[in-house]
C-alpha positions in Angstrom: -95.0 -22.2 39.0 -94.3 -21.1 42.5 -90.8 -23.4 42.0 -90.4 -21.3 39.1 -91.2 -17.9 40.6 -88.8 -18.8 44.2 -85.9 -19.8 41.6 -86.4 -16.2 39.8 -86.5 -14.3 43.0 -83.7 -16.4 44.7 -81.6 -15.4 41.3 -81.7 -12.2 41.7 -81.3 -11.9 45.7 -78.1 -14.2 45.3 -77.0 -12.0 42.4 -76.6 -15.2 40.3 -76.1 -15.0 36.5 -79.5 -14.8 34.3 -81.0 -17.9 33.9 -80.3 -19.9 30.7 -83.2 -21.4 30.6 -86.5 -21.6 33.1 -87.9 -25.0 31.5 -86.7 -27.8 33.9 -88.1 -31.0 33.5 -88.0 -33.0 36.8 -88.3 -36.9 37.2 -88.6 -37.9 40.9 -87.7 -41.3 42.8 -85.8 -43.3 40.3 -84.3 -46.0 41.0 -81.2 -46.9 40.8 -79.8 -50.2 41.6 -76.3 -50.2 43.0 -73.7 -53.5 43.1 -75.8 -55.3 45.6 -78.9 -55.0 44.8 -79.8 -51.9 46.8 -81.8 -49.4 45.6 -81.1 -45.6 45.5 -83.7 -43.4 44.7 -83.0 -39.9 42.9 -83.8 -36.8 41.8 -83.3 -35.5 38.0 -83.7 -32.1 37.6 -83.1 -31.7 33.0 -82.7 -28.1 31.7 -84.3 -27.6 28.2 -80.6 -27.2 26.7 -78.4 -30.0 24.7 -75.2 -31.3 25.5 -75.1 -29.5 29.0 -73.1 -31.5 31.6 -74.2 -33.1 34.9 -74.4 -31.3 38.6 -74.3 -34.8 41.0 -75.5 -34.4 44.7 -75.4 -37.1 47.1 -77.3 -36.3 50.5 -78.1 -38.1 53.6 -80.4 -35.4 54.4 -83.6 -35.8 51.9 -84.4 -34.2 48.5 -87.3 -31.7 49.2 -87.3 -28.5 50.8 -84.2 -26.5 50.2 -82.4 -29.2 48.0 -85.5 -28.4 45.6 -84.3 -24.5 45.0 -80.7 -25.7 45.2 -81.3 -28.2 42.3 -83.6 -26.2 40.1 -81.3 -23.0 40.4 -78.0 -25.5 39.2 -80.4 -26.7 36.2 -81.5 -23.3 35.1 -77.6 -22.2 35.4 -77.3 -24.6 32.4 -76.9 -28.4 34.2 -78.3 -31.5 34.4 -78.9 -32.4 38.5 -79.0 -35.4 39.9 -79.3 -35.9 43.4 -79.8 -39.1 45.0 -80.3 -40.0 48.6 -77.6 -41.9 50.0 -78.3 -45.4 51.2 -80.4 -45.8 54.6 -81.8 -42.3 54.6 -84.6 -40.4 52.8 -86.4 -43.5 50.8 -83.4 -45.1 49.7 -83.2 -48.8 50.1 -80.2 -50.6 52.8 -78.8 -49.4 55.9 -76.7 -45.7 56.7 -73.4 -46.8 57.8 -71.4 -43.6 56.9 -68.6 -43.3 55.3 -68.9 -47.3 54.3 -70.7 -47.5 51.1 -70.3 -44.1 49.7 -67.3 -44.9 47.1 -68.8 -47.8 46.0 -72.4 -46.7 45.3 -70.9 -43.0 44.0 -69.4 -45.4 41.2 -72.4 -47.5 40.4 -74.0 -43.9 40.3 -71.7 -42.9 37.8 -72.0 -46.2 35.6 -75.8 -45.4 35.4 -75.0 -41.8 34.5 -72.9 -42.9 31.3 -76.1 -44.9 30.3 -78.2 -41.8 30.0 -79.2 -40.7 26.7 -78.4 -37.4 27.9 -75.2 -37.8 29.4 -72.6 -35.4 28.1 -69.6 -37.1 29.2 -68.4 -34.8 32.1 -69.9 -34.1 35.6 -69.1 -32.3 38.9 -69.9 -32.7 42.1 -71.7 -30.4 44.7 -72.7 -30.2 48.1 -71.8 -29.6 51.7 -70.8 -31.7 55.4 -71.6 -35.3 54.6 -72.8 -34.1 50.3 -68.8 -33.4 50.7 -67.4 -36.4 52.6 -69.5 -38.4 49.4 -67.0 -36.3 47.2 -64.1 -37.3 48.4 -65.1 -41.0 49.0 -65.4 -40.9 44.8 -62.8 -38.3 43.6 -59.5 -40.9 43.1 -61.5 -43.6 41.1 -64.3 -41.4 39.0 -61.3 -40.9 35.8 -61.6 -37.6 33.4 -65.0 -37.3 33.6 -65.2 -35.5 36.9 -64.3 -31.6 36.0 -64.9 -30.0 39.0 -65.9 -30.5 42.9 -67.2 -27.9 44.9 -66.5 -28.8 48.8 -68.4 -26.7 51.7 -67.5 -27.1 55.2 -66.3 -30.6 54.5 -62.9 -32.8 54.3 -61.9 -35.7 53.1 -61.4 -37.7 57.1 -64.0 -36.8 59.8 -62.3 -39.2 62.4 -60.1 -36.3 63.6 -63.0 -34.0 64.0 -64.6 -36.4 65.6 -62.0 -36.9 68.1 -60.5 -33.5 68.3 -57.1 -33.3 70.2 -58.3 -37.2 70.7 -61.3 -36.3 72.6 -64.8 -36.9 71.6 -66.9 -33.8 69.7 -70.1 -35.0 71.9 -72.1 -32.4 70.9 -71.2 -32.1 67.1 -71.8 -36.4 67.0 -74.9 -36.5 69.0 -76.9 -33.8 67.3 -75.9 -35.3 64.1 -77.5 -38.8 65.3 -81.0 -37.0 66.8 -80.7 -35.2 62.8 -80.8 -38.1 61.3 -83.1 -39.7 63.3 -85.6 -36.8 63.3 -85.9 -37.6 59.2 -87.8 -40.9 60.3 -90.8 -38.9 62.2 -93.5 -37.2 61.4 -92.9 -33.8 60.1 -95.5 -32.1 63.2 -93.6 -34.4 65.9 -90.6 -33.0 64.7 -91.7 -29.4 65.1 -92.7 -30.2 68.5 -89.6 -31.1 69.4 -87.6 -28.1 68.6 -90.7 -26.1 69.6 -90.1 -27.9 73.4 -85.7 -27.3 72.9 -85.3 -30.6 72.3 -84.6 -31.8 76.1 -84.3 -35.1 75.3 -80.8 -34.3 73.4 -80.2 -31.8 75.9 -80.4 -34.2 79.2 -78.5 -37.2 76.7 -75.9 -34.8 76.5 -74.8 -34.6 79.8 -75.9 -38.7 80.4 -73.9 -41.0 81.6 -72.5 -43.3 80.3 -72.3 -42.4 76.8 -73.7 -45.5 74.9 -76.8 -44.8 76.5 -76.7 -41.4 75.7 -78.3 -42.1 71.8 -81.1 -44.0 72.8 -81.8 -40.9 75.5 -81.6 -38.3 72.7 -83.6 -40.7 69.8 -85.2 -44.0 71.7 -83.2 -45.9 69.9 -79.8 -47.4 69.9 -77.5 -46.0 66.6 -75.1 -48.6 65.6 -72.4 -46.1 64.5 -72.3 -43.8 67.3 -71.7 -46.9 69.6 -69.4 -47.9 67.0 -67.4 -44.8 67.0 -67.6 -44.6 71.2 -66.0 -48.5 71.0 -63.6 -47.6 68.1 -61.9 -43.8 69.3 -58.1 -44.6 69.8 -55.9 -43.5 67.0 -54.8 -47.0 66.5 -58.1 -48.4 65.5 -58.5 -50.3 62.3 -62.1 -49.3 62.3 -61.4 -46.0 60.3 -59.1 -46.7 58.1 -62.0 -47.8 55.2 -64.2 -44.8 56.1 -61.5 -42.1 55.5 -60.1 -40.6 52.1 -57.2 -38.4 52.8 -54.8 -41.3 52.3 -56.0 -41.0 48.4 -55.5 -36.9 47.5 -52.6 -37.1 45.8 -54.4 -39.3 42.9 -57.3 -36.2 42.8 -56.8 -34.3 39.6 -60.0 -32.6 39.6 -60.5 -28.8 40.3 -61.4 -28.4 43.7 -63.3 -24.8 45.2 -63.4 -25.0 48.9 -65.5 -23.0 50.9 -65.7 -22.8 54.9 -66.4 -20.7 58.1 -63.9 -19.3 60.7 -66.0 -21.1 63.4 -67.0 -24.6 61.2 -66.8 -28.0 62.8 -64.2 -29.3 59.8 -62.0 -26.1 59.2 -58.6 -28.2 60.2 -58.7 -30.6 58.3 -60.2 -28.8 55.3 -57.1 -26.9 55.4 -55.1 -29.6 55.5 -57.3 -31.2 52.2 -56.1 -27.1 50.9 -52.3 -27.9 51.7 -52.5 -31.7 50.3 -53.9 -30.6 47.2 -51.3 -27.7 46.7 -48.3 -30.0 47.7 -49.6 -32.1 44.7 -49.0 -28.9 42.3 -53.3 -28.6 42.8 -54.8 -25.4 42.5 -58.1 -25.5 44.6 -60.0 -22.3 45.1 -60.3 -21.6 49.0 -63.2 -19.3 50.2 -63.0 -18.8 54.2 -65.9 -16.2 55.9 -67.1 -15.5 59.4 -69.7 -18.2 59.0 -70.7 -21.5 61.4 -71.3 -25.2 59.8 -75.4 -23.9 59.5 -75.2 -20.8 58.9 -77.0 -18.5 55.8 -74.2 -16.3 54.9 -72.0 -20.0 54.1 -75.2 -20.9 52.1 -75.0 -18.5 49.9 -71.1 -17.9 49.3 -71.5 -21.5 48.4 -74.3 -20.5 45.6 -71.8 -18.0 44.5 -68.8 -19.8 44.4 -69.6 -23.1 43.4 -71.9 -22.6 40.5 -69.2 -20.1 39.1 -66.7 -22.5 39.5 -69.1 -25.0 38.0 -69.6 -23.3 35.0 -66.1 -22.4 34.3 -64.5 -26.2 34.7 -67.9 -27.7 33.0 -69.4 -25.8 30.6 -68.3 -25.4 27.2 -67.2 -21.5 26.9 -68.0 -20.8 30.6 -66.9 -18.3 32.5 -64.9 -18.5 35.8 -66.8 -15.9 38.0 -64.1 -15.4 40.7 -61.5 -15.2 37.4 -59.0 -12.1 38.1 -59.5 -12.6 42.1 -56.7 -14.7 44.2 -56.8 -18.5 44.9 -57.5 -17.8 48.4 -59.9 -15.5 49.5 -60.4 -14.9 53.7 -62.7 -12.8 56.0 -60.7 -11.0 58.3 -63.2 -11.0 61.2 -62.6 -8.1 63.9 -63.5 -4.2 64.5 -61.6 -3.2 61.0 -61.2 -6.4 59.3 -63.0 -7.4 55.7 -62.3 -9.6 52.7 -58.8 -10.3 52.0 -57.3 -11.8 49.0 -54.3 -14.0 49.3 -51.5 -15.6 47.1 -51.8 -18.6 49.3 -52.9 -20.6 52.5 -51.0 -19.9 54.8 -49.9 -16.7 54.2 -46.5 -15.4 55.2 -46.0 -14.3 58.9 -44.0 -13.8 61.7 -44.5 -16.3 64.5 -44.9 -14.2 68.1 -45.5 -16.1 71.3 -47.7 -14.4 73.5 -46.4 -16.0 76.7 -48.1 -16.6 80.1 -47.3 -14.1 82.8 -47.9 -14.1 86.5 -50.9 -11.1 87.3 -52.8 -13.5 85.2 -51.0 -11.3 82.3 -50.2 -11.7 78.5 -47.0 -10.3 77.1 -44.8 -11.3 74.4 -41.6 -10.6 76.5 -40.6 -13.8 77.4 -41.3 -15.6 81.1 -40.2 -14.8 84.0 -39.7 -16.3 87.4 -42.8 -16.9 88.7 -45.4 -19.3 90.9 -48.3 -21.7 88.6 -51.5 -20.6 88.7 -53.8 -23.3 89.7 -57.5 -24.5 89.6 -59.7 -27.4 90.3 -61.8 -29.4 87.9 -65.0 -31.0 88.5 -65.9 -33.2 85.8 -69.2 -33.6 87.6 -70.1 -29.5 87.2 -68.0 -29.5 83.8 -67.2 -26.2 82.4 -69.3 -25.4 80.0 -68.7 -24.7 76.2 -69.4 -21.5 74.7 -70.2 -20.5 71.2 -67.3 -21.4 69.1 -67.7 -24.3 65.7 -70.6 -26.4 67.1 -72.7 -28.2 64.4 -76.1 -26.1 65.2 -75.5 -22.6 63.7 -78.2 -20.6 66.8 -75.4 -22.0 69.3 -72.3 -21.6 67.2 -69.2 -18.6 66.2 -68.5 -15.8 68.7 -70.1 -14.9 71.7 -69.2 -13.1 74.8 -67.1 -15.5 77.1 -67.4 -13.2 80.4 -70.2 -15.8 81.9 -67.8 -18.4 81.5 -64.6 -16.7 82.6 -65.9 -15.6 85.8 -65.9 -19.6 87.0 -63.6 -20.6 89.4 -62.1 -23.4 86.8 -60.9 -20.9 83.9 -58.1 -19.3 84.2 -57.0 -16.0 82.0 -54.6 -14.1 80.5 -54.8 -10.3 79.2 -52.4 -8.7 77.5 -52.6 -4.3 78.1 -54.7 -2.6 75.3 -53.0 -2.6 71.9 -51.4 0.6 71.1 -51.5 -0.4 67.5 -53.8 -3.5 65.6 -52.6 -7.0 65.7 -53.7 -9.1 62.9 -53.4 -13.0 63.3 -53.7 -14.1 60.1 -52.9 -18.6 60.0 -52.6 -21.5 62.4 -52.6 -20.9 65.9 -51.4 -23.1 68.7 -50.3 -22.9 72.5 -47.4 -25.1 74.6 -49.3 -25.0 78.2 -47.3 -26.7 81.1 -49.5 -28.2 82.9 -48.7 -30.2 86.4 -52.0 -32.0 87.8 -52.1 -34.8 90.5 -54.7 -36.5 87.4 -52.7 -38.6 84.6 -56.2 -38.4 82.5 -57.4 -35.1 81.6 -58.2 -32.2 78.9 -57.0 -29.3 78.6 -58.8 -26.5 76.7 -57.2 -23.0 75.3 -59.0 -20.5 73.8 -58.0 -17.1 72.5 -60.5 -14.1 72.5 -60.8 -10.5 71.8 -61.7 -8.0 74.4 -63.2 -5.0 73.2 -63.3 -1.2 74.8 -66.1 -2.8 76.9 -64.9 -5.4 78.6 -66.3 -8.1 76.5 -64.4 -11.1 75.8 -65.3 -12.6 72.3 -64.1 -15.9 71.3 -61.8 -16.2 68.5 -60.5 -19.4 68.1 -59.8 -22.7 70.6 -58.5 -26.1 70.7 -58.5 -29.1 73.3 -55.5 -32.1 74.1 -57.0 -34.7 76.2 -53.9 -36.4 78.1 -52.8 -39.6 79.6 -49.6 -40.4 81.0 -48.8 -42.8 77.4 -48.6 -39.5 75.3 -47.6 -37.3 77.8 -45.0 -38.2 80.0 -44.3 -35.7 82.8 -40.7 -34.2 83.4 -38.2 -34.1 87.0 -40.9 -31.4 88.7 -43.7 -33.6 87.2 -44.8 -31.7 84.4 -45.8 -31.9 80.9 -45.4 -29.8 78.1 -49.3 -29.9 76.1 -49.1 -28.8 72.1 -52.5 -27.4 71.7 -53.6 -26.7 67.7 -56.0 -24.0 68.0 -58.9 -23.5 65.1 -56.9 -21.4 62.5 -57.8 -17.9 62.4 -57.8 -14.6 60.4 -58.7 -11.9 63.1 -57.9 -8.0 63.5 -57.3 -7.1 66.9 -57.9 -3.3 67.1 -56.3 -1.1 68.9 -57.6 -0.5 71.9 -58.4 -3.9 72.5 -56.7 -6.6 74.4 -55.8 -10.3 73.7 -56.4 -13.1 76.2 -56.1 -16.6 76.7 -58.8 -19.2 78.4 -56.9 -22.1 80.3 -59.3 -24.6 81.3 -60.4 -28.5 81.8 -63.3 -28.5 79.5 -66.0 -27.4 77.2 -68.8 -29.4 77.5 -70.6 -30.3 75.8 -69.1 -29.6 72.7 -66.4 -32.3 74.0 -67.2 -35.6 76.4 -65.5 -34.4 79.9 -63.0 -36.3 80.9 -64.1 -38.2 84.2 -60.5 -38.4 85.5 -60.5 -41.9 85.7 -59.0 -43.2 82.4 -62.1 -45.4 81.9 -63.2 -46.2 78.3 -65.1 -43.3 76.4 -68.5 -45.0 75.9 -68.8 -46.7 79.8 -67.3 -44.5 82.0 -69.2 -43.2 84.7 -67.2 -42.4 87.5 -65.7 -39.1 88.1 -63.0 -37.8 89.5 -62.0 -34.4 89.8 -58.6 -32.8 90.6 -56.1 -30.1 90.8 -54.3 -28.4 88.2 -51.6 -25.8 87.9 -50.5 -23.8 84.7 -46.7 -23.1 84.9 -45.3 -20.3 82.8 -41.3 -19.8 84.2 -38.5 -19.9 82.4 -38.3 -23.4 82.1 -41.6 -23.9 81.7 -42.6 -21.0 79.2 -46.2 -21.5 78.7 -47.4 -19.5 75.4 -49.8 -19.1 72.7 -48.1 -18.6 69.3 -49.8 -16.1 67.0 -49.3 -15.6 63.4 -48.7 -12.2 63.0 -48.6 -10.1 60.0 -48.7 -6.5 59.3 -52.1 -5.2 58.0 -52.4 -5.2 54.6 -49.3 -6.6 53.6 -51.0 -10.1 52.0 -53.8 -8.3 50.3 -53.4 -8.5 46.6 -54.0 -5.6 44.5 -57.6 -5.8 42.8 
């Protein structure tokens, strides 16, 4: 009953459809028995209604709680749900490996959905993060039967998240391993954790070395994240079975994506976007001003995905975001709103924005001029601020003055905007950099400054360099490509643009000790000089993607 009464109320707050039927029939911990042997237990969650095809979720992260409204709202919209708890987590049997098993045990799950009396003979697919990573392990091999998939803050590879500008997303990998971990205590020990902060991820955070840095945050070593410390140059065979990019051109299914400005996986869910279009796909593509946690990318999910759901599945449905664009975008800033585009990305004029000496921005280009300069201590890293972090409370746009008062970030401002600039697409920077240290990072991020004097945080990338990738020129400097977040951000007039130069963000990425010891072991750390050059020959620049306001929005 109280089920019941939180699906009708949650109906109506998310300004979902009527319900088609409020008598759901729920069977809890089957089991199903995958290829070898291992059992997976699951959720069925069976509308009162014939014929009505199947919602599956697969989850690492448990079937009670909010999975509970999420499934019963899917079955009242008119669906069978499944959901089933990958292996090695919630009461499932064998070990969490991820990535490993998910293709294979998504297809044993469908085998044992064709053998249900109530099986209609088409399904989609739900679910966000790692529900989405399970989506794309199964999306080339699951045939006709699979209508629809509906991917939040997700993409089909994480290893290039994981090792951003071939880094190490500390922060995003480590509270991922105390998550999981926390499923396996007490529900009151767990409270008391968060209660206290959590120190002990907070102090394994900034532990050294790093394979010692799970048992600090859990008290207990985690095969995979020593795994994925041991396994982090781009030449490793290690990922090349846990990824399923290499497979999009065979997905025929109709995708709806939906992600945040400041999520952990925005990249390389707009690559996933741009594979399926070069394929002749037509994937729905929802981006907001949300984080990887956040409410608001809960419930644009709700929306979007059971509309979509019901229009690719359901006999006679009816596509809810019919009429609107394929691609539909929040443009954040003072002035900004929803957007509907033709495409991703849309059309605009690439402007550098290059480095001036005054600590200036300007888009005339560079002049004579000495490097700016600054000294790194990997020892008192420069911390990371806001920006797409895995834990919502920490995560998106904050005010970056704290940060850019160090000593070891460097800025750029261009003169209040006599008109609005809006940067609507990818974003990147070409920094020259000249340092006395062959190993280091360099981090660029672009921010807002309003009529205040706050500096809010748009979008940001890091490169970390060795002397293999990035060979220095005659004065002994290099030339560092630096693929910012995308972005879709209205700079008002009034405000100013400016670029953060720095060595770091920790601990959103490992810091780079200096030495060019392995990731997991190092432990030494060496600091150095650096200096920024932006002269003619060295033209150091961000490149915006500038269009003029209003020109993509389709008429409603």
């Amino acid at each position: 009953m109280l089920e019941r009464l939180a699906c009708g109320l949650a109906t109506a707050a998310l300004r979902l459809p009527p319900a088609r039927t409020r008598r759901i029939a729920v069977t809890r911990d089957i089991a199903v028995r995958v290829r070898d042997g291992v059992i997976l237990r699951t959720d069925h969650y069976a509308p009162d209604l014939a014929g009505v095809p199947t919602v599956l979720i697969r989850t690492p992260y448990g079937r009670s709680g909010p999975m509970r409204l999420l499934c019963r709202l899917a079955a009242e919209q008119g669906f069978h749900v499944v959901i089933q708890s990958c292996r090695g987590t919630g009461d499932s049997g064998g070990s969490f490996d991820p990535f490993v098993h998910e293709r294979d045990d998504g297809l044993d799950t469908l085998d044992w959905l064709r053998r249900q009396h109530w099986w209609s003979g088409a399904f989609g697919m739900f679910g966000a993060s790692y529900q989405g990573f399970v989506q794309w392990a199964l999306a080339a091999d699951a045939g006709h039967e699979l209508r629809a998939m509906v991917a939040v803050a997700t993409a089909s590879t994480t290893r290039d998240s994981t090792y951003a500008g071939e880094s190490f997303a500390l922060d995003t990998v480590l509270t991922w391993v105390e998550l999981l971990q926390a499923q396996t205590v007490p529900w009151l020990a767990r409270q008391w954790e968060l209660k206290r902060g959590q120190p002990r991820l907070i102090a394994a955070l900034s532990h050294l070395p790093l394979i010692e840095a799970d048992r600090i945050a859990t008290g207990a070593t985690v095969s995979f994240f020593q795994e994925w410390l041991r396994h982090h140059t781009p030449q490793a065979d290690y990922w090349r079975s846990r990824v399923f990019d290499d497979r999009l051109h065979l997905v025929r299914t109709p995708v709806a994506m939906v992600s945040g400005w400041h999520d952990i996986f925005l990249p390389a869910q707009l690559r996933d976007y741009a594979a399926l279009r070069a394929t002749g796909g037509q994937p729905r593509l929802v981006v907001g001003p949300w984080t990887h946690g956040s409410p608001g990318l809960f419930v644009a999910a709700l929306r979007e995905g059971l509309g979509w759901l019901d229009a690719h599945l359901s006999a006679g449905g009816a596509d809810r975001s019919a009429g609107h664009a394929p691609v539909r975008v929040y443009v954040g800033g003072a002035g900004g709103g929803w957007r509907d585009l033709p495409d991703w990305p849309p059309a605009a004029v690439a402007t550098r924005w290059h480095l001036h000496p005054g600590a200036v921005l300007r888009t005339c280009p560079a002049e004579p001029s000495s490097p700016d300069g600054f000294w790194y201590d990997p020892a008192d890293p420069t911390p990371s601020l806001g920006g797409p972090l895995l834990v919502a409370q920490r995560a998106g746009p904050v005010d970056n003055r704290p940060v850019e008062s160090r000593d070891d970030v460097l800025t750029w401002t261009s003169e209040p905007l006599a008109d609005a600039v809006e940067v609507i697409g990818p974003v990147r920077a070409e920094i020259h950099l000249r340092s006395e240290l062959t190993n280091l990072d360099v981090f660029v991020r672009l921010c807002d400054v309003d009529r205040r004097g706050r500096s809010w945080n748009v979008c940001d990338g890091l490169v970390r360099l060795d002397a293999e990738r990035f060979p220095a020129d005659a004065v002994g400097a290099v030339v560092v490509p630096v693929e910012l977040w995308p972005a879709a951000h209205r700079f008002a007039p009034g405000h100013r643009l400016r670029l953060q130069v720095c060595g770091g963000a920790h601990p959103r990425y490992a810091r780079n000790p200096g030495t060019g010891e392995p990731l997991g072991a190092a432990v030494t750390l060496r600091g150095g000089y650096r200096e920024i050059l932006h002269d003619p020959d060295h033209p150091s620049a961000v490149v915006l993607p500038i269009v003029q306001p209003g020109s993509q929005t389709l008429p409603g």
